[in-house]
mmCIF file as gemmi writes it, N, C-alpha and C atoms, coordinates in Angstrom:
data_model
loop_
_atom_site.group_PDB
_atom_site.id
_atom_site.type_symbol
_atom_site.label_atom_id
_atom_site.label_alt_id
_atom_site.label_comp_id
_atom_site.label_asym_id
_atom_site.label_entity_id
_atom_site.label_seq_id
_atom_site.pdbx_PDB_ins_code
_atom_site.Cartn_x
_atom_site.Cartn_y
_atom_site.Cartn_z
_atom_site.occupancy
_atom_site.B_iso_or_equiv
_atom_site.pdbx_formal_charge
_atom_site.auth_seq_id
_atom_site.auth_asym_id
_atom_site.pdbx_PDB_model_num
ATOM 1 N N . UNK Axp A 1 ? 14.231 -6.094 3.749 1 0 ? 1 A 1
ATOM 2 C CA . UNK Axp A 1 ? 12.985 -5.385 3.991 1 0 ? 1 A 1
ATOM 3 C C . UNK Axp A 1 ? 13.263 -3.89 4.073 1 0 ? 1 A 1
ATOM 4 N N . UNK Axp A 2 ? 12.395 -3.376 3.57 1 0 ? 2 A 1
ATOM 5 C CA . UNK Axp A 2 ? 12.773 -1.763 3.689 1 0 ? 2 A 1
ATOM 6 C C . UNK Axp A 2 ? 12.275 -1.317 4.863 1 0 ? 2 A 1
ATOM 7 N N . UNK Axp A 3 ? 12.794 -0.237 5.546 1 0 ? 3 A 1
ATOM 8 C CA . UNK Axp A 3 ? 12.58 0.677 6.499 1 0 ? 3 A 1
ATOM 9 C C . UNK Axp A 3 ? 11.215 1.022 6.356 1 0 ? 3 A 1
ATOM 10 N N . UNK Axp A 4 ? 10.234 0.994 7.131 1 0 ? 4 A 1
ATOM 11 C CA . UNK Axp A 4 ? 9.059 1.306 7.203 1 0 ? 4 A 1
ATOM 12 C C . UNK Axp A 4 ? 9.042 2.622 7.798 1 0 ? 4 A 1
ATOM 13 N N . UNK Axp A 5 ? 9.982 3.287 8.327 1 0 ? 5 A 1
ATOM 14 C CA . UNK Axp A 5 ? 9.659 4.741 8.648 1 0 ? 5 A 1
ATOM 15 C C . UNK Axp A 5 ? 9.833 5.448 7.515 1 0 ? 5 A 1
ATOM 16 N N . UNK Axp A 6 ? 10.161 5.145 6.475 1 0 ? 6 A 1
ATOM 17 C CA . UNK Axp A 6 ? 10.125 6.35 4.893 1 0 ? 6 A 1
ATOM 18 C C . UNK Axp A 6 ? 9.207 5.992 4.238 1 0 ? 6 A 1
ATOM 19 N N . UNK Axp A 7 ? 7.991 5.406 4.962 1 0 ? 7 A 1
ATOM 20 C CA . UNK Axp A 7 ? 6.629 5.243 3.944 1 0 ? 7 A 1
ATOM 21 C C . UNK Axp A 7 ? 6.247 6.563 4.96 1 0 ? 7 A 1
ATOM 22 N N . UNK Axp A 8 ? 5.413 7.334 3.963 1 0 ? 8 A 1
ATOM 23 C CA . UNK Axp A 8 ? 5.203 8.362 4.194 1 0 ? 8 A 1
ATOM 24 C C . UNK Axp A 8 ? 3.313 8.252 3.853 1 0 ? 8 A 1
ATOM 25 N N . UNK Axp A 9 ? 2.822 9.181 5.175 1 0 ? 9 A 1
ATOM 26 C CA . UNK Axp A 9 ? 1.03 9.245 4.51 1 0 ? 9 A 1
ATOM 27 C C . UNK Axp A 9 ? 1.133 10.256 3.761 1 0 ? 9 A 1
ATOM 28 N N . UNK Axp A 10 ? -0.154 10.132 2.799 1 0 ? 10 A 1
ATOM 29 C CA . UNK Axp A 10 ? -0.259 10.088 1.516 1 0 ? 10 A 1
ATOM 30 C C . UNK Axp A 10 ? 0.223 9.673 0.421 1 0 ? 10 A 1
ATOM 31 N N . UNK Axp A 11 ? 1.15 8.969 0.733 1 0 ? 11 A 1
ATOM 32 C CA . UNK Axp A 11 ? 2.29 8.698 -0.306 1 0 ? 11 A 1
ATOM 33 C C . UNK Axp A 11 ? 1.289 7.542 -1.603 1 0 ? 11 A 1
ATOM 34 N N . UNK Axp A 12 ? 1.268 7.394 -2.462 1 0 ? 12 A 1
ATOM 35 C CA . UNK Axp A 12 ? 0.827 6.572 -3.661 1 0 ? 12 A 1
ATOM 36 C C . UNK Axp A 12 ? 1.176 5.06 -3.724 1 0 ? 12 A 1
ATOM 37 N N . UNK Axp A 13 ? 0.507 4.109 -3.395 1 0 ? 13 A 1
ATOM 38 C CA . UNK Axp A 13 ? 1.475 2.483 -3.892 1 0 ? 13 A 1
ATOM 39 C C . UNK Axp A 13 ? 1.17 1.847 -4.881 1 0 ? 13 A 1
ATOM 40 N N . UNK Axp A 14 ? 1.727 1.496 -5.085 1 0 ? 14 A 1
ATOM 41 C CA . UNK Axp A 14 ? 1.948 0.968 -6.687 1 0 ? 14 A 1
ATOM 42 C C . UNK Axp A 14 ? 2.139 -0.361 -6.707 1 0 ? 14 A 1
ATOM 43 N N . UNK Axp A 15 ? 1.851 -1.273 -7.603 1 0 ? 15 A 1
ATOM 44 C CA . UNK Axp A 15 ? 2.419 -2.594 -7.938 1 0 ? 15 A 1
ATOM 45 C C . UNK Axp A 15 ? 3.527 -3.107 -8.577 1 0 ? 15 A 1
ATOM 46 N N . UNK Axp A 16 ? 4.092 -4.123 -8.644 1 0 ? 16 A 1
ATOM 47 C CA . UNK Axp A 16 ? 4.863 -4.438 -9.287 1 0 ? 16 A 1
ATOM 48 C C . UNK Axp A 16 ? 5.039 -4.008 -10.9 1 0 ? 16 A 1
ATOM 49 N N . UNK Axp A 17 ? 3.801 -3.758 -11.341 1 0 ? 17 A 1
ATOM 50 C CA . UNK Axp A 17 ? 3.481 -3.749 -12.516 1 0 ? 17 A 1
ATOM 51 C C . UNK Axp A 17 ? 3.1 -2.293 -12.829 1 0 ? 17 A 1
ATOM 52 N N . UNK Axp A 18 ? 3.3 -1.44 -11.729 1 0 ? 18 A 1
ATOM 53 C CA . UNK Axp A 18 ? 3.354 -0.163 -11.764 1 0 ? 18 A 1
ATOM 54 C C . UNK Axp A 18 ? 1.786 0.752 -11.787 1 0 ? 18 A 1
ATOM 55 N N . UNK Axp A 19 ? 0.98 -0.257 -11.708 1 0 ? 19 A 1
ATOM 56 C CA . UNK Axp A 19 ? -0.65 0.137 -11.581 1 0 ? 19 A 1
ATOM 57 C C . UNK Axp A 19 ? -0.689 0.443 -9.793 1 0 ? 19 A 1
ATOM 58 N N . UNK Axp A 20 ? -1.899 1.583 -10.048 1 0 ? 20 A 1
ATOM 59 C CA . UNK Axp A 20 ? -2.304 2.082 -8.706 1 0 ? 20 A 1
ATOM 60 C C . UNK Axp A 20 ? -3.048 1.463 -8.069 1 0 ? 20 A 1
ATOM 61 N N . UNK Axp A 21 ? -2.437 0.475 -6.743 1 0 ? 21 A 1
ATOM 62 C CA . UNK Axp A 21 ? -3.334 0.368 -5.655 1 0 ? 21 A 1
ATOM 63 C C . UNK Axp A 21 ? -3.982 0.691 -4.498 1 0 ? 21 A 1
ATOM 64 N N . UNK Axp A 22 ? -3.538 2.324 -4.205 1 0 ? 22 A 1
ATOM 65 C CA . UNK Axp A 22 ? -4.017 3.018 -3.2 1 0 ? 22 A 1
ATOM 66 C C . UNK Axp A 22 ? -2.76 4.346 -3.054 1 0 ? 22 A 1
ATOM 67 N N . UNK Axp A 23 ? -3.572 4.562 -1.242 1 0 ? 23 A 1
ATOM 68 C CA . UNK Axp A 23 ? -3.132 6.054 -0.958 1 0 ? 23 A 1
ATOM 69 C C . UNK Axp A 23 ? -2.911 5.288 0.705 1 0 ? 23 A 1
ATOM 70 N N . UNK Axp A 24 ? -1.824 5.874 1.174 1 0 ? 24 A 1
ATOM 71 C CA . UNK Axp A 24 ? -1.303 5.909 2.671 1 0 ? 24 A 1
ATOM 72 C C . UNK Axp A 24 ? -2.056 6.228 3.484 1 0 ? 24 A 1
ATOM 73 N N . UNK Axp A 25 ? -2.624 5.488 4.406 1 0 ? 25 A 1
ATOM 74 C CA . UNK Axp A 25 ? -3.893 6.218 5.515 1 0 ? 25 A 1
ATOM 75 C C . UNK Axp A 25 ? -2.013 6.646 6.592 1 0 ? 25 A 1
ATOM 76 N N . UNK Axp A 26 ? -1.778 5.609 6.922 1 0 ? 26 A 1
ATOM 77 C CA . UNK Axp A 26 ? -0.813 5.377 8.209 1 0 ? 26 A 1
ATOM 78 C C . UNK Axp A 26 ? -0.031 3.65 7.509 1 0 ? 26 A 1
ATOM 79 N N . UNK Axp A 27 ? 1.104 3.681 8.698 1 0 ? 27 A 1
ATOM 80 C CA . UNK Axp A 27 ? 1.584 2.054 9.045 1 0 ? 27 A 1
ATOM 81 C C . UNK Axp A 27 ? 1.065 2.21 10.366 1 0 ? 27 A 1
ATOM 82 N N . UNK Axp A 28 ? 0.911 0.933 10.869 1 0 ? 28 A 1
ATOM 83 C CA . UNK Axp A 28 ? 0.759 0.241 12.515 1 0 ? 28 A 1
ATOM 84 C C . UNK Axp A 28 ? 0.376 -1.06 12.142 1 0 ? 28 A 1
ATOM 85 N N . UNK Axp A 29 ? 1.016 -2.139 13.154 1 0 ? 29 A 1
ATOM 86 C CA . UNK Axp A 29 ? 1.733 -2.76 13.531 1 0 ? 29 A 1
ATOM 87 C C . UNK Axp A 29 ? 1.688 -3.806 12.614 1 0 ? 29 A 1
ATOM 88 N N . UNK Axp A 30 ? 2.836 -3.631 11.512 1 0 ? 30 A 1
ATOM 89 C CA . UNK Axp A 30 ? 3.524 -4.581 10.487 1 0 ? 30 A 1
ATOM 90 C C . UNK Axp A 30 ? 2.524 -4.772 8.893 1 0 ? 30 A 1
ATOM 91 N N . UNK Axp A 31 ? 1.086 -3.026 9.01 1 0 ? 31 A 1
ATOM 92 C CA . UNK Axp A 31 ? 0.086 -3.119 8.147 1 0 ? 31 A 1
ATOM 93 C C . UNK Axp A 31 ? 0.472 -1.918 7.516 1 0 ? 31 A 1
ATOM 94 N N . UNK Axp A 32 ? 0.107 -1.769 6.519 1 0 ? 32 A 1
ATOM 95 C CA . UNK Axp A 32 ? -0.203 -0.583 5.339 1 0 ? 32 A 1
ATOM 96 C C . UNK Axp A 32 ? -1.358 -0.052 5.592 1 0 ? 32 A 1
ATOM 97 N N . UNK Axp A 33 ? -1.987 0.87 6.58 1 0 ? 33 A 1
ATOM 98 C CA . UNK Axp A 33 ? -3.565 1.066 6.24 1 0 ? 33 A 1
ATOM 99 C C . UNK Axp A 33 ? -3.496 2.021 4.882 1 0 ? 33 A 1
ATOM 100 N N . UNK Axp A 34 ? -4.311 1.534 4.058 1 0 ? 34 A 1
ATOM 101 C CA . UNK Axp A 34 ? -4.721 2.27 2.979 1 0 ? 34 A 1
ATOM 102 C C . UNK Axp A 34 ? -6.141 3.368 2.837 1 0 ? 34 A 1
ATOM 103 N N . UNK Axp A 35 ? -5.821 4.368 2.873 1 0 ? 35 A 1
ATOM 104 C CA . UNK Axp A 35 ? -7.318 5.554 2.764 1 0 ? 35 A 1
ATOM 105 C C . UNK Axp A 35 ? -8.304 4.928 1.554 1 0 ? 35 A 1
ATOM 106 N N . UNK Axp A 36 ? -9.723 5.265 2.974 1 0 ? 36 A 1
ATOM 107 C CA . UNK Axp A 36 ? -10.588 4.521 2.385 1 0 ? 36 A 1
ATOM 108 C C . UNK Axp A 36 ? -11.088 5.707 1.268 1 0 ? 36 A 1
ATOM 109 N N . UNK Axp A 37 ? -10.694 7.277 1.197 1 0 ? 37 A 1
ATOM 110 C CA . UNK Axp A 37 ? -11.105 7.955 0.426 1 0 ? 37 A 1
ATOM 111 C C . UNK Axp A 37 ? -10.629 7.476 -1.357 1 0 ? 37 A 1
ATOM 112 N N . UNK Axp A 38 ? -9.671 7.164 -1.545 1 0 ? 38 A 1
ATOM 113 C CA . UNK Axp A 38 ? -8.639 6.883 -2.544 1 0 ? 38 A 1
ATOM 114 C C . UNK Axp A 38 ? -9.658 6.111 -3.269 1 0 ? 38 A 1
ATOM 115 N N . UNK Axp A 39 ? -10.151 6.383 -4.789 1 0 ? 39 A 1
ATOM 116 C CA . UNK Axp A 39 ? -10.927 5.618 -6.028 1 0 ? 39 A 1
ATOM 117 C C . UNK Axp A 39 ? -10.894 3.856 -5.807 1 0 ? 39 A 1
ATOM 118 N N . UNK Axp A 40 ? -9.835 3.659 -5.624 1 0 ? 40 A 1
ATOM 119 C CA . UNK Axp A 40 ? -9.667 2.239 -5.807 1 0 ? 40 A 1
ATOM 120 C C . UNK Axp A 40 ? -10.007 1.591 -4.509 1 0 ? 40 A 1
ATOM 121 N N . UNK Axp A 41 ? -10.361 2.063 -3.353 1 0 ? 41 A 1
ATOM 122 C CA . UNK Axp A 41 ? -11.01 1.778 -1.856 1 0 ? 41 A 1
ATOM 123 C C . UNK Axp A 41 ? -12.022 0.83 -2.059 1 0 ? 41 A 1
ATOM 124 N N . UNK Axp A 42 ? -13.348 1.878 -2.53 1 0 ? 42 A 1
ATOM 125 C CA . UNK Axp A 42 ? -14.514 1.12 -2.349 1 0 ? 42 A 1
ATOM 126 C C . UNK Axp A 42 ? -14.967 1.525 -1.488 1 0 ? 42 A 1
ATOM 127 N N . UNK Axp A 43 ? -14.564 2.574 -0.343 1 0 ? 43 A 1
ATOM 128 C CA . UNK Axp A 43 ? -15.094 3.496 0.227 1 0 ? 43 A 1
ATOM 129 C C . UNK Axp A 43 ? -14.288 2.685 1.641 1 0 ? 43 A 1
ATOM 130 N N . UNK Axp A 44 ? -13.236 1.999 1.465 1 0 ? 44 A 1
ATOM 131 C CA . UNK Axp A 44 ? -13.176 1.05 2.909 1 0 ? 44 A 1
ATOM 132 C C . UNK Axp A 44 ? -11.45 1.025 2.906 1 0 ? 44 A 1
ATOM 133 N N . UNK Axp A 45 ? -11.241 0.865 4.684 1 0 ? 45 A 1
ATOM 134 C CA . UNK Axp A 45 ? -9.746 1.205 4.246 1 0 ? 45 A 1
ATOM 135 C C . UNK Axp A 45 ? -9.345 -0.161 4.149 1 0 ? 45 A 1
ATOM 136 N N . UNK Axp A 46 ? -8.17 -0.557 3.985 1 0 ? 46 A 1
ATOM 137 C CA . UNK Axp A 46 ? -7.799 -1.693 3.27 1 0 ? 46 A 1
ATOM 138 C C . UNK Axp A 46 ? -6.025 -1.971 3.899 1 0 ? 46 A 1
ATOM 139 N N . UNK Axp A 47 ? -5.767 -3.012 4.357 1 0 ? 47 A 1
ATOM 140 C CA . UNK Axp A 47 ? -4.563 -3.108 4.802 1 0 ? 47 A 1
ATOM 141 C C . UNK Axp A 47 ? -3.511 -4.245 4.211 1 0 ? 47 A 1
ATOM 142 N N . UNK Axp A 48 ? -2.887 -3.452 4.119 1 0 ? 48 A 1
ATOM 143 C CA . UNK Axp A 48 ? -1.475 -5.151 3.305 1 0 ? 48 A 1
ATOM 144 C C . UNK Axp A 48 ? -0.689 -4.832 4.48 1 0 ? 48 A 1
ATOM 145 N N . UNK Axp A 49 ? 0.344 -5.974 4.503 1 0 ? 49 A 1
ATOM 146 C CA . UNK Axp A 49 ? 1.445 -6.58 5.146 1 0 ? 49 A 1
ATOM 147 C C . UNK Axp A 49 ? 2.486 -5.467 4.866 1 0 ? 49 A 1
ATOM 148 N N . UNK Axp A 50 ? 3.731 -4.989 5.897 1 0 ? 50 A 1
ATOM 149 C CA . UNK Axp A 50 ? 4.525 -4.207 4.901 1 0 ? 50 A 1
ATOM 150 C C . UNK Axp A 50 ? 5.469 -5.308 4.393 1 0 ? 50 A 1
ATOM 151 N N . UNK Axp A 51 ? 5.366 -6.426 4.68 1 0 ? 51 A 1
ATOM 152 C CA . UNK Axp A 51 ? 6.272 -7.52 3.905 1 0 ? 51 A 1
ATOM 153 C C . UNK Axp A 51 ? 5.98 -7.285 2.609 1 0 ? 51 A 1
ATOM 154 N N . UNK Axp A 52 ? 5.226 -6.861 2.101 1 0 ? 52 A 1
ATOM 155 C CA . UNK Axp A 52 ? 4.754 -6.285 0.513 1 0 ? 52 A 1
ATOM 156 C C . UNK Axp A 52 ? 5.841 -5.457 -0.04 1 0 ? 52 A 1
ATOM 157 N N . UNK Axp A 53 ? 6.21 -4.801 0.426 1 0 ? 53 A 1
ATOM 158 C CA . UNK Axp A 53 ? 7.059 -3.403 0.14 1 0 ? 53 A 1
ATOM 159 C C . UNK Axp A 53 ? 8.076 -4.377 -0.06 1 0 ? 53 A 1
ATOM 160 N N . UNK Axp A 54 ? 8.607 -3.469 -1.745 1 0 ? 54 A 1
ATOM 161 C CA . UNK Axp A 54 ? 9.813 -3.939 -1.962 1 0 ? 54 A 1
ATOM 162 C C . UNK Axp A 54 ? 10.702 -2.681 -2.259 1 0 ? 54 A 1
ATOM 163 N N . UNK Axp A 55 ? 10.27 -1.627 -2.072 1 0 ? 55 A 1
ATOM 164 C CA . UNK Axp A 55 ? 10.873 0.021 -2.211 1 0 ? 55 A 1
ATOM 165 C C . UNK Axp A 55 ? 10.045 0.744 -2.04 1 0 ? 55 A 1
ATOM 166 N N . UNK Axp A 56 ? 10.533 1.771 -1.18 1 0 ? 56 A 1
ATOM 167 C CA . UNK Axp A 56 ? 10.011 3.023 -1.552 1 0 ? 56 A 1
ATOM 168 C C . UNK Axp A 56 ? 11.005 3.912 -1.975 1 0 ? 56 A 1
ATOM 169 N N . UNK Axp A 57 ? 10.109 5.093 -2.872 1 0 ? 57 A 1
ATOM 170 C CA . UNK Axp A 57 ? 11.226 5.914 -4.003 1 0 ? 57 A 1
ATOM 171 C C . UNK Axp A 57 ? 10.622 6.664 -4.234 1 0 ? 57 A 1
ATOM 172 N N . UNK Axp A 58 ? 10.541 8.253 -4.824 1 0 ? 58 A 1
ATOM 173 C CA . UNK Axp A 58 ? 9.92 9.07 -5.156 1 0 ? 58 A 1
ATOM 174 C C . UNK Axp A 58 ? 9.056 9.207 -5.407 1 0 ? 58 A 1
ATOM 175 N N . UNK Axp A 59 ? 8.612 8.973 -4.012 1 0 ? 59 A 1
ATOM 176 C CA . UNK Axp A 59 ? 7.541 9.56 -3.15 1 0 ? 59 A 1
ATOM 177 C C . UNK Axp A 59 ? 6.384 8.233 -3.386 1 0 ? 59 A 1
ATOM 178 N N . UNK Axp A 60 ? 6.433 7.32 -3.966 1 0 ? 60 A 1
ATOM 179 C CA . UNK Axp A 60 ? 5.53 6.067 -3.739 1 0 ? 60 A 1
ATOM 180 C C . UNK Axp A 60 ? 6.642 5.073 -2.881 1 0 ? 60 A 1
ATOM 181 N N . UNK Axp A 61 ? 5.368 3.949 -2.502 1 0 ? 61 A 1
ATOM 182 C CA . UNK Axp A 61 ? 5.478 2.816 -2.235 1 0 ? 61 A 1
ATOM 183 C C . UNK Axp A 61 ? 5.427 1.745 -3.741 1 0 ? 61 A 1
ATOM 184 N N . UNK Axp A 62 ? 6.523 0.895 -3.748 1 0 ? 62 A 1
ATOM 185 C CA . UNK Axp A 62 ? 6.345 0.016 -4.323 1 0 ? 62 A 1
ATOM 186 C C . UNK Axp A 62 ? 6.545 -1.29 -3.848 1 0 ? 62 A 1
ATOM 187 N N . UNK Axp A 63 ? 5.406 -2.383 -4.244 1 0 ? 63 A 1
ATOM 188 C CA . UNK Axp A 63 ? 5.218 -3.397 -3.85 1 0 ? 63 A 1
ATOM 189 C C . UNK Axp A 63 ? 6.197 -4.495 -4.533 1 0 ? 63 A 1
ATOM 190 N N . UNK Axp A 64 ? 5.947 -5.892 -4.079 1 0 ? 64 A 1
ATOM 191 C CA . UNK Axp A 64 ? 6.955 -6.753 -4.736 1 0 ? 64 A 1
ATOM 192 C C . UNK Axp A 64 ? 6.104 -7.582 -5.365 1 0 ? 64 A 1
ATOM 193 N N . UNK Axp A 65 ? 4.808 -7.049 -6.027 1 0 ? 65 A 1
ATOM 194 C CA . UNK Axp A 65 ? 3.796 -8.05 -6.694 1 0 ? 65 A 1
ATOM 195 C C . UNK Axp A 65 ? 2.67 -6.687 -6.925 1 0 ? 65 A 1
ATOM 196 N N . UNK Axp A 66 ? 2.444 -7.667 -8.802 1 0 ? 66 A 1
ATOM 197 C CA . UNK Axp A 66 ? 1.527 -7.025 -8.875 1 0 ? 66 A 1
ATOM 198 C C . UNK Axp A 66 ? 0.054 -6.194 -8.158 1 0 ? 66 A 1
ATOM 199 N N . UNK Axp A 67 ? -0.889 -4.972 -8.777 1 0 ? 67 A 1
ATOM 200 C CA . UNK Axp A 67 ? -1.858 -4.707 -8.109 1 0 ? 67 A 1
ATOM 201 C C . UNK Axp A 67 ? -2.718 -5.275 -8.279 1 0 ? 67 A 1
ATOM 202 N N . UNK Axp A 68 ? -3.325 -6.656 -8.629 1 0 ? 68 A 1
ATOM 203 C CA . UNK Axp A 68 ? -4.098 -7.655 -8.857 1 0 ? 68 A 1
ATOM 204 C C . UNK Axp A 68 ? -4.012 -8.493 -7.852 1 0 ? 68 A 1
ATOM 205 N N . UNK Axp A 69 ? -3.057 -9.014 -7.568 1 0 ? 69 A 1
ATOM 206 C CA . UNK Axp A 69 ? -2.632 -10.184 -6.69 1 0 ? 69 A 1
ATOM 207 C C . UNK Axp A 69 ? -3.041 -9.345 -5.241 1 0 ? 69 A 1
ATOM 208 N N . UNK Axp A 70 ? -2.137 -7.817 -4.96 1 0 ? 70 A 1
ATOM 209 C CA . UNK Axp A 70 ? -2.528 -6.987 -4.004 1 0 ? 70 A 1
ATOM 210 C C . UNK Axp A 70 ? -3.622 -7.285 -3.258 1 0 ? 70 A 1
ATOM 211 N N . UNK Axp A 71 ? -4.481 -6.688 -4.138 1 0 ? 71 A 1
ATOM 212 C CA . UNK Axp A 71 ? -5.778 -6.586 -3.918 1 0 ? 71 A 1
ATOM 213 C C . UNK Axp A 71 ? -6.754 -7.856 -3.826 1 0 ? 71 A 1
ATOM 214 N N . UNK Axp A 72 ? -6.481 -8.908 -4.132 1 0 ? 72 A 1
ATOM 215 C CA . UNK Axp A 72 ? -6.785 -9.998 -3.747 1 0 ? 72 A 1
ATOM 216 C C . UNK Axp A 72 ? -6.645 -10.587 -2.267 1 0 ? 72 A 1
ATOM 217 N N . UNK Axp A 73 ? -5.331 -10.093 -2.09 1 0 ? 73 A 1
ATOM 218 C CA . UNK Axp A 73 ? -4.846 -10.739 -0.529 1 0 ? 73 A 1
ATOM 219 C C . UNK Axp A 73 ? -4.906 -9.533 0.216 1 0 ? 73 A 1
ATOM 220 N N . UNK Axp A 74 ? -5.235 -8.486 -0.203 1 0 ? 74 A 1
ATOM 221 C CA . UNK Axp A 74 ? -5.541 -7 1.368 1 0 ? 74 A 1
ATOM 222 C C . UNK Axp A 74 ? -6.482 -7.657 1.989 1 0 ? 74 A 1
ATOM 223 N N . UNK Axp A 75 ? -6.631 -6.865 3.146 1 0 ? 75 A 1
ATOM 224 C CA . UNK Axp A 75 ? -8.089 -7.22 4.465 1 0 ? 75 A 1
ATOM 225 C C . UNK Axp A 75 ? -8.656 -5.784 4.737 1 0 ? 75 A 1
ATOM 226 N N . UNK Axp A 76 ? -10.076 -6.193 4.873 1 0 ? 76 A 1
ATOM 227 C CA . UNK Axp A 76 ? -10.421 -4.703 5.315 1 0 ? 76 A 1
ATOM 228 C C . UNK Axp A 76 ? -10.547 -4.691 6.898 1 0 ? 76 A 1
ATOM 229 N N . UNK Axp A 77 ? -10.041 -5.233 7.637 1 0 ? 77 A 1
ATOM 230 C CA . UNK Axp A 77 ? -10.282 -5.404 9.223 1 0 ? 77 A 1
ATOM 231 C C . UNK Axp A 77 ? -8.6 -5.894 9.99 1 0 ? 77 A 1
């Protein structure tokens, strides 16, 4: 599992497949909040697991599964 203190806010995440699924609100406790400003929101913030994260690297988050699947299994609560 990667270090969750080098996800950085604002930082970009990405999918496996290298498509954009959001923008860094914050982490707290074991979530990704994602900014609800970011196009791909919907106007709502949106949280994954950081069990998702399979790297982070210049300057994104990358996930260990596509941004389809992502976005299927985020929560907005």
């Amino acid at each position: 599992m990667t270090d969750v203190a080098q996800i950085q806010e604002h930082a970009e995440v990405v999918g496996s497949d290298g498509a954009h699924v959001g923008t860094v609100d914050h982490v707290d406790k074991g979530e990704i909040k994602l900014t609800k400003s970011d196009a791909a929101s919907g106007g709502l913030h949106h949280y994954i697991p950081v069990d998702f994260v399979h790297a982070v690297k210049d300057g994104k988050v990358h996930l260990d599964r596509p941004a389809d699947e992502v976005k299927r299994e985020w929560s907005t609560s």
